[in-house]
PATI-592264 format. One line per 5 residues: number of its first residue (from 1); their letters; for each residue y, x, z of C-alpha. Coordinates in nm, 4 decimals, always signed. Each point is the difference from the previous one (the first is absolute). Example, Ala and Ser with C-alpha at 12.3 -4.5 7.8 and 13.67 -1.06 7.14 Angstrom:
BEGIN
1> as> -0.4500,+1.2300,+0.7800 | +0.3440,+0.1370,-0.0660
END
This chain:
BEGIN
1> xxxxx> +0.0000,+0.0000,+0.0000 | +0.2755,+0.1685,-0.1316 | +0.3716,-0.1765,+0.0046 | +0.3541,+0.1933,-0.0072 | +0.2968,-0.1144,+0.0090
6> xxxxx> +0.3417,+0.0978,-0.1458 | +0.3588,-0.1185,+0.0399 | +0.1738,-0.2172,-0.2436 | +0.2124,+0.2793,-0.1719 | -0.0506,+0.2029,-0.3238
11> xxxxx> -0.1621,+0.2824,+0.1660 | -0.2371,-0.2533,+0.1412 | -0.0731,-0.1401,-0.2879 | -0.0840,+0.3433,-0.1276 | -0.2035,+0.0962,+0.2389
16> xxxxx> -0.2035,-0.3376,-0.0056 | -0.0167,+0.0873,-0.3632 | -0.1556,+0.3693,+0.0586 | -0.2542,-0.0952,+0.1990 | -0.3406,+0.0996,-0.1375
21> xxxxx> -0.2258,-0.2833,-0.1128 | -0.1409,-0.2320,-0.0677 | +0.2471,-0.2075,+0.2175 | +0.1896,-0.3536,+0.0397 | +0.4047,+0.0436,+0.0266
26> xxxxx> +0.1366,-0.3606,+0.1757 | +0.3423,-0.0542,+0.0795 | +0.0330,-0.1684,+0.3415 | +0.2688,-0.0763,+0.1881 | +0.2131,+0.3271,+0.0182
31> xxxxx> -0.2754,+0.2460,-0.0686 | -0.2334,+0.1022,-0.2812 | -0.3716,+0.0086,+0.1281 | -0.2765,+0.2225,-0.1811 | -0.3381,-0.1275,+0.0215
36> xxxxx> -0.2859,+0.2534,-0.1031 | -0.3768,+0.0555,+0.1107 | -0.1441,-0.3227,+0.1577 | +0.2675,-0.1524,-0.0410 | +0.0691,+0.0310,-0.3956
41> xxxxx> -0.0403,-0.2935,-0.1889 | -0.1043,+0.0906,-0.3723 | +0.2461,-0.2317,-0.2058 | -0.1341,-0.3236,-0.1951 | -0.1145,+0.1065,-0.3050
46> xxxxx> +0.1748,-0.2696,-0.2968 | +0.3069,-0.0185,+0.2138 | +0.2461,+0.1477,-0.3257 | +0.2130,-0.2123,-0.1367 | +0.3097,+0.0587,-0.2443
51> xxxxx> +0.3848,+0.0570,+0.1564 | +0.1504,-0.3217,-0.1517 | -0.3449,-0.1846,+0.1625 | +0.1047,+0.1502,+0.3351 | +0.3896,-0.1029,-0.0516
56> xxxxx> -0.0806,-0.3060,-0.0596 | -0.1754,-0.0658,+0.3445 | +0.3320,-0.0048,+0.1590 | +0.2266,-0.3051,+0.0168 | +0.3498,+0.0805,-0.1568
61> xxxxx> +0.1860,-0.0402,+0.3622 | -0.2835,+0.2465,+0.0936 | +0.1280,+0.2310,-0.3204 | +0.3170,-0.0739,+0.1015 | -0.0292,+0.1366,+0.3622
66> xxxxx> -0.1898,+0.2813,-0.0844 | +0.3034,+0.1079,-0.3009 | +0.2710,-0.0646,+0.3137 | -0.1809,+0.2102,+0.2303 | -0.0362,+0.2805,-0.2766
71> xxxxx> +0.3724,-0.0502,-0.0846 | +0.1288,+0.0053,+0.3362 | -0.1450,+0.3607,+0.1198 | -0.3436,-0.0286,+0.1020 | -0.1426,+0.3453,-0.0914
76> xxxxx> -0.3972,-0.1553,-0.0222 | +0.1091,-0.2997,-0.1668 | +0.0933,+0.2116,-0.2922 | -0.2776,+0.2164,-0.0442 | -0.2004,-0.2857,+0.0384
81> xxxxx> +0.1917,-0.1562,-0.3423 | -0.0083,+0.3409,-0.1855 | -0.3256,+0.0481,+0.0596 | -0.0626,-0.3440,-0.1770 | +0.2233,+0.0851,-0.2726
86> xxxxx> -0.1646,+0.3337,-0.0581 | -0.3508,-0.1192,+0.0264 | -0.1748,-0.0445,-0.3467 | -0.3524,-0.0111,+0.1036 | +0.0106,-0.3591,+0.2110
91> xxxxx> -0.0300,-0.0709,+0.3912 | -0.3083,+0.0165,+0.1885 | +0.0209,-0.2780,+0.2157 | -0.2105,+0.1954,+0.2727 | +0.1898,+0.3509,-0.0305
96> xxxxx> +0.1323,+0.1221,+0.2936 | +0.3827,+0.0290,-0.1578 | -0.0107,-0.3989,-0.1399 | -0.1346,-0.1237,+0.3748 | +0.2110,+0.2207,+0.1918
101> xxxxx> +0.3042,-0.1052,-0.1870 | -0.0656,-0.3785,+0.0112 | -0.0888,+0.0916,+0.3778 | +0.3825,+0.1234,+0.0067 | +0.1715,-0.2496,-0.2050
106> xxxxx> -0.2150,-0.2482,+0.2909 | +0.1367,+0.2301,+0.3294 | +0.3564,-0.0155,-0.1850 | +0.0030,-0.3363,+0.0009 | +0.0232,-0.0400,-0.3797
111> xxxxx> -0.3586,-0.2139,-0.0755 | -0.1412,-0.2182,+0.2606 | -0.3419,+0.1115,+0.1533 | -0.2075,-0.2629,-0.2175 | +0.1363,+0.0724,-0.3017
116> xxxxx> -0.2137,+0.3464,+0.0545 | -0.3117,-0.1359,-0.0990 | +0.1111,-0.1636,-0.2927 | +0.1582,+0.3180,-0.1327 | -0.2677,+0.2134,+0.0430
121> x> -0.2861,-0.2567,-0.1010
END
Protein backbone atom coordinates (compact mmCIF):
# COMPACT_ATOMS: atom_id res chain seq x y z
CA UNK A 1 0.00 0.00 0.00
CA UNK A 2 1.69 2.76 -1.32
CA UNK A 3 -0.08 6.47 -1.27
CA UNK A 4 1.85 10.01 -1.34
CA UNK A 5 0.71 12.98 -1.25
CA UNK A 6 1.69 16.40 -2.71
CA UNK A 7 0.50 19.98 -2.31
CA UNK A 8 -1.67 21.72 -4.75
CA UNK A 9 1.12 23.85 -6.47
CA UNK A 10 3.15 23.34 -9.70
CA UNK A 11 5.98 21.72 -8.04
CA UNK A 12 3.44 19.35 -6.63
CA UNK A 13 2.04 18.62 -9.51
CA UNK A 14 5.48 17.78 -10.79
CA UNK A 15 6.44 15.74 -8.40
CA UNK A 16 3.06 13.71 -8.45
CA UNK A 17 3.93 13.54 -12.09
CA UNK A 18 7.63 11.98 -11.50
CA UNK A 19 6.67 9.44 -9.51
CA UNK A 20 7.67 6.04 -10.88
CA UNK A 21 4.84 3.78 -12.01
CA UNK A 22 2.52 2.37 -12.69
CA UNK A 23 0.44 4.84 -10.51
CA UNK A 24 -3.09 6.74 -10.12
CA UNK A 25 -2.66 10.78 -9.85
CA UNK A 26 -6.26 12.15 -8.10
CA UNK A 27 -6.81 15.57 -7.30
CA UNK A 28 -8.49 15.90 -3.89
CA UNK A 29 -9.25 18.59 -2.00
CA UNK A 30 -5.98 20.72 -1.82
CA UNK A 31 -3.52 17.97 -2.51
CA UNK A 32 -2.50 15.63 -5.32
CA UNK A 33 -2.41 11.92 -4.04
CA UNK A 34 -0.19 9.15 -5.85
CA UNK A 35 -1.46 5.77 -5.63
CA UNK A 36 1.07 2.91 -6.67
CA UNK A 37 1.63 -0.86 -5.56
CA UNK A 38 -1.60 -2.30 -3.98
CA UNK A 39 -3.13 0.38 -4.39
CA UNK A 40 -2.81 1.07 -8.35
CA UNK A 41 -5.75 0.67 -10.24
CA UNK A 42 -4.84 -0.38 -13.96
CA UNK A 43 -7.16 2.09 -16.02
CA UNK A 44 -10.40 0.74 -17.97
CA UNK A 45 -9.33 -0.40 -21.02
CA UNK A 46 -12.03 1.35 -23.99
CA UNK A 47 -12.21 4.42 -21.85
CA UNK A 48 -10.74 6.88 -25.11
CA UNK A 49 -12.86 9.01 -26.47
CA UNK A 50 -12.27 12.10 -28.92
CA UNK A 51 -11.70 15.95 -27.35
CA UNK A 52 -14.92 17.46 -28.87
CA UNK A 53 -16.77 14.01 -27.24
CA UNK A 54 -15.26 15.05 -23.89
CA UNK A 55 -16.29 18.95 -24.41
CA UNK A 56 -19.35 18.14 -25.00
CA UNK A 57 -20.01 16.39 -21.56
CA UNK A 58 -20.06 19.71 -19.97
CA UNK A 59 -23.11 21.98 -19.80
CA UNK A 60 -22.30 25.47 -21.37
CA UNK A 61 -22.71 27.33 -17.75
CA UNK A 62 -20.24 24.50 -16.81
CA UNK A 63 -17.93 25.78 -20.02
CA UNK A 64 -18.67 28.95 -19.00
CA UNK A 65 -17.30 28.66 -15.38
CA UNK A 66 -14.49 26.76 -16.22
CA UNK A 67 -13.41 29.79 -19.23
CA UNK A 68 -14.06 32.50 -16.10
CA UNK A 69 -11.96 30.69 -13.79
CA UNK A 70 -9.15 30.33 -16.56
CA UNK A 71 -9.65 34.06 -17.40
CA UNK A 72 -9.60 35.34 -14.04
CA UNK A 73 -5.99 33.89 -12.84
CA UNK A 74 -6.28 30.46 -11.82
CA UNK A 75 -2.83 29.03 -12.74
CA UNK A 76 -4.38 25.06 -12.96
CA UNK A 77 -7.38 26.15 -14.63
CA UNK A 78 -5.26 27.08 -17.55
CA UNK A 79 -3.10 24.31 -17.99
CA UNK A 80 -5.95 22.30 -17.61
CA UNK A 81 -7.52 24.22 -21.03
CA UNK A 82 -4.11 24.14 -22.89
CA UNK A 83 -3.63 20.88 -22.29
CA UNK A 84 -7.07 20.26 -24.06
CA UNK A 85 -6.21 22.49 -26.79
CA UNK A 86 -2.88 20.84 -27.37
CA UNK A 87 -4.07 17.34 -27.10
CA UNK A 88 -4.51 15.59 -30.57
CA UNK A 89 -4.63 12.06 -29.53
CA UNK A 90 -8.22 12.17 -27.42
CA UNK A 91 -8.93 11.87 -23.51
CA UNK A 92 -8.76 8.79 -21.63
CA UNK A 93 -11.54 8.99 -19.47
CA UNK A 94 -9.59 6.89 -16.74
CA UNK A 95 -6.08 8.79 -17.05
CA UNK A 96 -4.86 10.11 -14.11
CA UNK A 97 -4.57 13.94 -15.69
CA UNK A 98 -8.56 13.83 -17.09
CA UNK A 99 -9.79 12.48 -13.34
CA UNK A 100 -7.58 14.60 -11.42
CA UNK A 101 -8.64 17.64 -13.29
CA UNK A 102 -12.42 16.98 -13.18
CA UNK A 103 -11.51 16.09 -9.40
CA UNK A 104 -10.27 19.92 -9.34
CA UNK A 105 -12.77 21.63 -11.39
CA UNK A 106 -15.25 19.48 -8.48
CA UNK A 107 -12.95 20.85 -5.18
CA UNK A 108 -13.10 24.41 -7.03
CA UNK A 109 -16.47 24.44 -7.02
CA UNK A 110 -16.87 24.68 -10.82
CA UNK A 111 -19.01 21.09 -11.58
CA UNK A 112 -21.19 19.68 -8.97
CA UNK A 113 -20.07 16.26 -7.44
CA UNK A 114 -22.70 14.18 -9.61
CA UNK A 115 -21.98 15.55 -12.63
CA UNK A 116 -18.51 13.41 -12.08
CA UNK A 117 -19.87 10.29 -13.07
CA UNK A 118 -21.51 11.40 -16.00
CA UNK A 119 -18.33 12.99 -17.33
CA UNK A 120 -16.20 10.31 -16.90
CA UNK A 121 -18.76 7.45 -17.91
Amino acid sequence: MTIQRFPSILAGEEAANAVAGPKNIRFESDEFVVSTGADYEAPVTGSMISISEFRDRFTKSELLAIANMAYAGDATTRYLLLKLQTNTSGMDLSGAETVGGVDYLIAKGVLLPARRADILA
